[in-house]
N, C-alpha and C positions, 0 to 999 in steps of 0.2 A: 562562527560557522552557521550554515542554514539548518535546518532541521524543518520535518512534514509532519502534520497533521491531518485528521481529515473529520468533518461534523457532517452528519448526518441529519437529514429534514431540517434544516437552519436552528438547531439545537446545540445549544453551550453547552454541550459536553461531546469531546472527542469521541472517535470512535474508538474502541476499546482494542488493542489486539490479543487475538487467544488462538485456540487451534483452530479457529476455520479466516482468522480474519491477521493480514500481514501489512505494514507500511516500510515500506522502501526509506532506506536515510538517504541511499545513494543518490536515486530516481526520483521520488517523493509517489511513487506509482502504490498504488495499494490494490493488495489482492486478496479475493473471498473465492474462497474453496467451498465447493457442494452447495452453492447457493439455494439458500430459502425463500420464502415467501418472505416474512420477517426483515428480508433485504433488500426488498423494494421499495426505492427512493431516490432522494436525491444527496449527490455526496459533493461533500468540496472542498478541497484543498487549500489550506490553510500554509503560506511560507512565511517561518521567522525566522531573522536575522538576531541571534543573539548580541553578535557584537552591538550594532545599532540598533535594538533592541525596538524594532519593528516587526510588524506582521503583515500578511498580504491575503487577501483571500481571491480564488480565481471566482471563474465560473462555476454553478452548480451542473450539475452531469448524473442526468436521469439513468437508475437501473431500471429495466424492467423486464417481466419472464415475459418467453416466448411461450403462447398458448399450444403450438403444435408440438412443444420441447424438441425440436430439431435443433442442433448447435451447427451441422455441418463437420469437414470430417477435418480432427486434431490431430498430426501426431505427435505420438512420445518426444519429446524434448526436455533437454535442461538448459536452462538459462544460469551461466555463469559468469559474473564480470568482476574473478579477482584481480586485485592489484599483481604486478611480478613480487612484490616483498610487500608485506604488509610489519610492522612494524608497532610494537605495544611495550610500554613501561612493564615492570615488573608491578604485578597485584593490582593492574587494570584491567579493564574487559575490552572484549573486542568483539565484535559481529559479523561475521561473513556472510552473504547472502549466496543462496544457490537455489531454483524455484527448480519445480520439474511440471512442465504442462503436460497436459494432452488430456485423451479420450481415455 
């Protein structure tokens, strides 16, 4: 199967996820919550193919803050995209994803 990554400033080491920083299996999309300074860069998505046990790296994709901090206006939403059944062995893990955006 594929699986996502993502490196930061063209640095051998993934980005990390924790509470402010999330990567998508489904999507390969990654999302940073309450964005920092600290987070300004360039990020880029890295696809491997386990089976064929290659990797692919896209384009880099500048963050950058906006000096006026205007974002424009969000609203409240969730993003949900589960399957109708989802489906797990016994004493395996499973991850469901559900984001909630907005303002």
């Amino acid at each position: 199967g594929l699986s996502y990554t993502w490196i930061f400033n063209n640095s051998t080491l993934y980005v990390q996820e924790d509470s402010r920083r999330f990567v998508s299996q489904e999507t390969g999309n990654l999302y940073i919550a309450k964005v920092e300074p600290s987070d300004v860069g360039n990020y880029t998505c890295v696809v491997t193919n386990s089976k064929a046990e290659q990797s692919v790296q896209g384009p880099p994709t500048p963050l950058t803050l906006r000096s006026d901090g205007v974002m424009g206006e969000y609203e409240p939403k969730i993003e949900v995209r589960f399957p109708e059944t989802t489906y797990a062995a016994k004493g395996s893990s499973v991850r469901l994803e559900c984001f909630a955006l907005g303002k």
